[in-house]
N, CA and C atoms as a LAMMPS dump frame, in Angstrom:
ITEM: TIMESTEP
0
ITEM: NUMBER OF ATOMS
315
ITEM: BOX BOUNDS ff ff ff
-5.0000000000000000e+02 5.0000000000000000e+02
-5.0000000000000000e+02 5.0000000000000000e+02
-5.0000000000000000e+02 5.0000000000000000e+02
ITEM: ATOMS id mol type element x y z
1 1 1 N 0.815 -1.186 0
2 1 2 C 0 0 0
3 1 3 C 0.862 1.254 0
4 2 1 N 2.136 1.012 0.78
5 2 2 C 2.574 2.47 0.911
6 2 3 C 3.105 2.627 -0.567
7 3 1 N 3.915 1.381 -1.223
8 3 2 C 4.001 1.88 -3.045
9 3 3 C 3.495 2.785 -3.677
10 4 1 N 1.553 2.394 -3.638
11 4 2 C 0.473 3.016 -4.045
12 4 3 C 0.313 4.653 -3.994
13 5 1 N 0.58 4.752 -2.444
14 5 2 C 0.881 6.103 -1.597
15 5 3 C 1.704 6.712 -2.13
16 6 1 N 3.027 6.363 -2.395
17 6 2 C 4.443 7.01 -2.902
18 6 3 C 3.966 7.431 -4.475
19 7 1 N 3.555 6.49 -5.212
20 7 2 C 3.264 6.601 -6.679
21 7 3 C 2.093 7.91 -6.541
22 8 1 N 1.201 8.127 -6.029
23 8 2 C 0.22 8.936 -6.161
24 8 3 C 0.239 10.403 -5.775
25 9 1 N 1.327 10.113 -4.759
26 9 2 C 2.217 11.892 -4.477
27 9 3 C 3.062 12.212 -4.791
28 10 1 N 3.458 10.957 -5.683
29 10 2 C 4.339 11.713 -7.155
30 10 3 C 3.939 12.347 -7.908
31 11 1 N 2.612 11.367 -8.254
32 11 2 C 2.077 11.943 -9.386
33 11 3 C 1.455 13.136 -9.197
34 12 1 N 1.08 13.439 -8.204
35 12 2 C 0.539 14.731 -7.813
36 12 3 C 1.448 15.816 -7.798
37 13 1 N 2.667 15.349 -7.459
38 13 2 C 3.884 16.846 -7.392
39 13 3 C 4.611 17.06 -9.202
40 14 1 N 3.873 15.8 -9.949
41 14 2 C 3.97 16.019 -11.336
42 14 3 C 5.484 15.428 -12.301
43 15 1 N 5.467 14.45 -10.593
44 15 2 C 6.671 13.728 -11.164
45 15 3 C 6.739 12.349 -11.555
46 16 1 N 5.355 11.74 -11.523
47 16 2 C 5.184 10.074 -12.42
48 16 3 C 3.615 10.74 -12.818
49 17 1 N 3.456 9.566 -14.091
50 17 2 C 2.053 9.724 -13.858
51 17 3 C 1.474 8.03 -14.293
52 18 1 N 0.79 7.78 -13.37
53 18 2 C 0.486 6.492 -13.891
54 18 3 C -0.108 5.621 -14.344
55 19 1 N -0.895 6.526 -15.173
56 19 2 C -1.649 6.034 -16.599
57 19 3 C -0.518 6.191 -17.853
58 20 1 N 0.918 6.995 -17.972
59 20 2 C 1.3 7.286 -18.817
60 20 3 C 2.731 6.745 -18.554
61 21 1 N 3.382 6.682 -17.368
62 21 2 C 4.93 5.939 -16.931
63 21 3 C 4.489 4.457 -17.279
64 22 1 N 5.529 4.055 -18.331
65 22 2 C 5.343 2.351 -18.157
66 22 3 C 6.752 1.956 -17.27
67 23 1 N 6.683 0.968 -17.601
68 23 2 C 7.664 -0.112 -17.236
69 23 3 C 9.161 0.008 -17.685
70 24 1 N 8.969 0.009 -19.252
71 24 2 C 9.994 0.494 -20.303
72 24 3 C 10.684 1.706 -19.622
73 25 1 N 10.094 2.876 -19.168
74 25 2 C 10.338 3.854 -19.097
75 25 3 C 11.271 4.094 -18.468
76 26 1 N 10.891 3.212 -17.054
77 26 2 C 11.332 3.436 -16.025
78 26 3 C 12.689 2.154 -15.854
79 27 1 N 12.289 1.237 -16.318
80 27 2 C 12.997 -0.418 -16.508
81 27 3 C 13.145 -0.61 -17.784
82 28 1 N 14.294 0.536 -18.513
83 28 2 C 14.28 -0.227 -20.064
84 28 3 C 14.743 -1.535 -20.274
85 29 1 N 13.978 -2.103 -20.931
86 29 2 C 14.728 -3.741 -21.28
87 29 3 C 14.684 -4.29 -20.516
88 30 1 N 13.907 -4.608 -19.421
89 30 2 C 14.146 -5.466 -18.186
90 30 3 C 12.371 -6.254 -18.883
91 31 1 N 11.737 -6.011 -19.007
92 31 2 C 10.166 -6.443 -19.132
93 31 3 C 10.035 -6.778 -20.505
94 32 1 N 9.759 -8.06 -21.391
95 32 2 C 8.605 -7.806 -22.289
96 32 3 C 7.843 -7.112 -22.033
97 33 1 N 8.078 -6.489 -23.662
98 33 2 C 6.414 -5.439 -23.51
99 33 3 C 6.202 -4.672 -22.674
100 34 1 N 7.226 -4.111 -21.863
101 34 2 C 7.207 -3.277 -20.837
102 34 3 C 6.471 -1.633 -21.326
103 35 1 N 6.467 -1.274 -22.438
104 35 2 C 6.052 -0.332 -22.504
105 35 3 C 4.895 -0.383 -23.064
106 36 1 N 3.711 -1.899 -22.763
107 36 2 C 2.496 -1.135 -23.025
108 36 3 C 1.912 -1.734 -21.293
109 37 1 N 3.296 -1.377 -20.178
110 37 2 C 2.929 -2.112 -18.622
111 37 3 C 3.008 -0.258 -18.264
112 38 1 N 1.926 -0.114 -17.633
113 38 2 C 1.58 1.367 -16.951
114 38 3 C 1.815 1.202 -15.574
115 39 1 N 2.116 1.905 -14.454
116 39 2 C 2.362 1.838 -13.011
117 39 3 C 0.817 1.545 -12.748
118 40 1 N -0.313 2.192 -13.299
119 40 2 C -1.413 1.327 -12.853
120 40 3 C -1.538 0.313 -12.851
121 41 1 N -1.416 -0.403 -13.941
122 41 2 C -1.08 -1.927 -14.175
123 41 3 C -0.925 -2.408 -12.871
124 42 1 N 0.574 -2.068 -13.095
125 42 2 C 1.262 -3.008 -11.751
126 42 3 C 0.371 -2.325 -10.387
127 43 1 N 0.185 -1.155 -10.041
128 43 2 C -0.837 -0.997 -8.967
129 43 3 C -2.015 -1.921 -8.603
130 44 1 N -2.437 -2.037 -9.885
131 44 2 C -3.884 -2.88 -9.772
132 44 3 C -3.7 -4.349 -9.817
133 45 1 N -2.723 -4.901 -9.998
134 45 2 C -2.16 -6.096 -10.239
135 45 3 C -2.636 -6.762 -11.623
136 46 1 N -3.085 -5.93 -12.551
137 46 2 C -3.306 -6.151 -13.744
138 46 3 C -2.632 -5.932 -15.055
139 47 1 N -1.145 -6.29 -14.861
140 47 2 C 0.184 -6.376 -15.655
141 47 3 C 0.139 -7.44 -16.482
142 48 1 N -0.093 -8.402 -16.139
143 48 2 C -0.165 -9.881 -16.754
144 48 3 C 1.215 -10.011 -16.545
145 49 1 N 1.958 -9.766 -15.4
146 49 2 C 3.257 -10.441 -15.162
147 49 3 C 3.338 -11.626 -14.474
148 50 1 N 3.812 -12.483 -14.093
149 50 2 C 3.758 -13.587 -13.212
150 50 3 C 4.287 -12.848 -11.908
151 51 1 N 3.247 -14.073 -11.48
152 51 2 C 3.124 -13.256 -9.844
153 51 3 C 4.248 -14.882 -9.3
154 52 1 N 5.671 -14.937 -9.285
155 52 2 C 6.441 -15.741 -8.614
156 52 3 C 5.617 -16.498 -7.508
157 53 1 N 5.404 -15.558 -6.24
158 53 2 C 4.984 -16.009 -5.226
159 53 3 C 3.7 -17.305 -4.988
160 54 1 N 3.018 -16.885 -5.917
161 54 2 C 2.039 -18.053 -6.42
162 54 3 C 2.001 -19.5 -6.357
163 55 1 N 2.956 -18.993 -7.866
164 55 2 C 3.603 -20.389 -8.296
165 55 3 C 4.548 -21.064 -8.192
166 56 1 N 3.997 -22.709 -7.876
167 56 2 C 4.504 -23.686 -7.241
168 56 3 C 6.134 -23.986 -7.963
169 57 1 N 5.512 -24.36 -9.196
170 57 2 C 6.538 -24.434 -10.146
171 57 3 C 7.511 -23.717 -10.618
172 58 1 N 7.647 -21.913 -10.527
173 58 2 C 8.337 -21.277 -10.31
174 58 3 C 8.831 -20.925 -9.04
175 59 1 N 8.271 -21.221 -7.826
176 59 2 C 8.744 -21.479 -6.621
177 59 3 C 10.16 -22.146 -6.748
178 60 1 N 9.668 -23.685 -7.349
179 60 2 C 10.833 -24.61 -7.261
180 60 3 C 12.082 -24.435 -8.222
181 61 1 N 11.69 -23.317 -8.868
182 61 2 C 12.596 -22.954 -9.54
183 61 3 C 13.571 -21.738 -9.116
184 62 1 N 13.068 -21.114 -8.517
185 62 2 C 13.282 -20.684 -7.066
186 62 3 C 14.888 -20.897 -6.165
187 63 1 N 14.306 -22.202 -5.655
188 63 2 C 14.668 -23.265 -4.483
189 63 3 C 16.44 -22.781 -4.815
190 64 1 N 17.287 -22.51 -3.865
191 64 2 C 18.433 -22.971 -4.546
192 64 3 C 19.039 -24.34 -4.456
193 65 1 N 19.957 -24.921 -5.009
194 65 2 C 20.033 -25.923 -5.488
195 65 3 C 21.242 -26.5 -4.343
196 66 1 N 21.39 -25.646 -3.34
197 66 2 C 22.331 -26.11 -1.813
198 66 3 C 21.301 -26.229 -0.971
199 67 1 N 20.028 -25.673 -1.283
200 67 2 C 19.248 -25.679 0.384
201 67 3 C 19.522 -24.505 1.04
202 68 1 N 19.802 -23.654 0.436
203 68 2 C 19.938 -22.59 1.633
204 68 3 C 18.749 -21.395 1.161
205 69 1 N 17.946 -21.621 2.536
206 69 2 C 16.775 -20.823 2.207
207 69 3 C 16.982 -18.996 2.77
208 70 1 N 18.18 -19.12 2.917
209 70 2 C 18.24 -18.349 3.236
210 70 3 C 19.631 -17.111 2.116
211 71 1 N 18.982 -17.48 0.995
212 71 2 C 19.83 -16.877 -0.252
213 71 3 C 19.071 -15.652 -0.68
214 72 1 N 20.23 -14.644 -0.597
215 72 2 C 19.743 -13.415 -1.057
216 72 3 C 19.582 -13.105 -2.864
217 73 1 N 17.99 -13.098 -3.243
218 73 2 C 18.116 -13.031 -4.714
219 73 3 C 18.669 -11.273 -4.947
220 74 1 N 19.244 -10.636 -6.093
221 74 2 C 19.185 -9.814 -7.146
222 74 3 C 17.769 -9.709 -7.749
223 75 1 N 17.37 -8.391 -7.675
224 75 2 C 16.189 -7.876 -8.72
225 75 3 C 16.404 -9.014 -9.635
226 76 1 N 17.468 -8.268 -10.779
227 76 2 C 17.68 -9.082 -12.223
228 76 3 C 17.473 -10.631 -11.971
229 77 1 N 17.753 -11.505 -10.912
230 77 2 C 17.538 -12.806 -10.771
231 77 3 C 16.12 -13.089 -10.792
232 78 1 N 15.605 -12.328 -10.166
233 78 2 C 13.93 -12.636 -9.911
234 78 3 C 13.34 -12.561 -11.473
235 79 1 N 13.557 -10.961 -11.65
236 79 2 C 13.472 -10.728 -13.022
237 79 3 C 13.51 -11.819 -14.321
238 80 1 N 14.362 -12.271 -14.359
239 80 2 C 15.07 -13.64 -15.321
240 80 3 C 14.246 -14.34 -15.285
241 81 1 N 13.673 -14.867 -14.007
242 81 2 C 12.733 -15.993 -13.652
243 81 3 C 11.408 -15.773 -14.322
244 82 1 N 10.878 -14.889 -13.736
245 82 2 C 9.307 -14.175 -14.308
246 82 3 C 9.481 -14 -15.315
247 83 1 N 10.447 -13.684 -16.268
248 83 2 C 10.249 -13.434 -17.2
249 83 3 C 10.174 -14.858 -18.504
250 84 1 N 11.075 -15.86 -17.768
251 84 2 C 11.254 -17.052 -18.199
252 84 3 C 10.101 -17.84 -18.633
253 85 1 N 9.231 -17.388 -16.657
254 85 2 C 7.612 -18.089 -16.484
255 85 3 C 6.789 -17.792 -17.7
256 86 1 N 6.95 -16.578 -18.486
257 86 2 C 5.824 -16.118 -19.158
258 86 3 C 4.554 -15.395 -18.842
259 87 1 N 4.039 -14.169 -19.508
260 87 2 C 2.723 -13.65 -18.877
261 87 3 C 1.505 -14.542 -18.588
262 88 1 N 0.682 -14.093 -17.654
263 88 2 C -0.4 -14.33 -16.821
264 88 3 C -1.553 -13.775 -17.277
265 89 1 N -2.639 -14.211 -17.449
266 89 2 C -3.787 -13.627 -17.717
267 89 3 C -3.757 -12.867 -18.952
268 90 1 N -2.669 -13.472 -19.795
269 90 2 C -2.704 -12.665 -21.129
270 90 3 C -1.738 -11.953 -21.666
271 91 1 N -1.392 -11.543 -22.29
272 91 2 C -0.173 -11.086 -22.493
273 91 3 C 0.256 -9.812 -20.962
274 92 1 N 1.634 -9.836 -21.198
275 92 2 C 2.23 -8.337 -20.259
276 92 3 C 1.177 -6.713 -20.941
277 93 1 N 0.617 -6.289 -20.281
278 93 2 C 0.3 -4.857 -20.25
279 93 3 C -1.521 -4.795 -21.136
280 94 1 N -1.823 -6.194 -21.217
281 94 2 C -3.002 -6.197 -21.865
282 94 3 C -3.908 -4.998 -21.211
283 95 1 N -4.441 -4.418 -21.867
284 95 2 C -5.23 -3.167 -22.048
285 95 3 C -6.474 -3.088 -21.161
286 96 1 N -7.355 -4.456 -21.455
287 96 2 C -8.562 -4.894 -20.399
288 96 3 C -8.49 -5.902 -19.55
289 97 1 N -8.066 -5.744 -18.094
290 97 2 C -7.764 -6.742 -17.685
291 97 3 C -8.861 -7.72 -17.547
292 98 1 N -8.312 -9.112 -17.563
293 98 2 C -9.057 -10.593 -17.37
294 98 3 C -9.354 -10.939 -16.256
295 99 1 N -8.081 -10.737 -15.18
296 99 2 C -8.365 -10.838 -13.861
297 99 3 C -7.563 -9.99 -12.989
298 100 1 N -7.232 -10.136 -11.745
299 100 2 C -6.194 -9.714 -10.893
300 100 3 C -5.29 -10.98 -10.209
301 101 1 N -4.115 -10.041 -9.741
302 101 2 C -3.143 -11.275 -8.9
303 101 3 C -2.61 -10.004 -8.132
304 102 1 N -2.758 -10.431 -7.045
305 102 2 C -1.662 -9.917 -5.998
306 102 3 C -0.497 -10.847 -5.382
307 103 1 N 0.679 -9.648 -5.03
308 103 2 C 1.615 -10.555 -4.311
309 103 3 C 2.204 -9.353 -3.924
310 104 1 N 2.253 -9.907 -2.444
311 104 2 C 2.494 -9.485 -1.442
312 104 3 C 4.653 -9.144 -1.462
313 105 1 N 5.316 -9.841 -2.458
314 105 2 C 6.452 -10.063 -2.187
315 105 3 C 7.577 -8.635 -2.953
């Protein structure tokens, strides 16, 4: 929630706006299709990114491969992964969303 908060008194002091900041913008080259992903998007959880936390199967992909649950990932690592998984509910940045996903992570 406080994300939400931060993004919205940005946008108010005229420094994001987030019907119009994508992904791209802000994360060039890190996202498919990042530039048709709006900060609403991701606000509303209607990005069509994979939500990691979810899934089982990207969980275990996850896992590191010593057992140590206690391994610090890199953005870009997570990144790699989700991006590997493939979009959710439709392509990345679909226009009308299908559904929602939250994650908490």
């Amino acid at each position: 929630m406080e994300h939400a908060k931060t993004n919205f008194l940005l946008q108010e002091e005229g420094l994001l706006d987030v019907d119009r900041s994508t992904v791209e913008d802000l994360l060039p080259g890190l996202i498919p299709n990042g530039g048709n992903i709006t900060l609403r998007h991701l606000l509303s959880h209607s990005s069509g990114l994979c939500d990691f936390a979810s899934s089982q199967d990207l969980l275990a992909t996850l896992s590191p491969a010593d057992g140590d649950l206690n391994r610090s990932w890199e953005p870009e690592e997570l990144i790699a992964v989700a991006n590997a998984h493939g979009p959710t509910g439709g392509r990345p940045g679909f226009p009308t969303p299908t559904r929602t996903s939250s994650c908490s992570v």
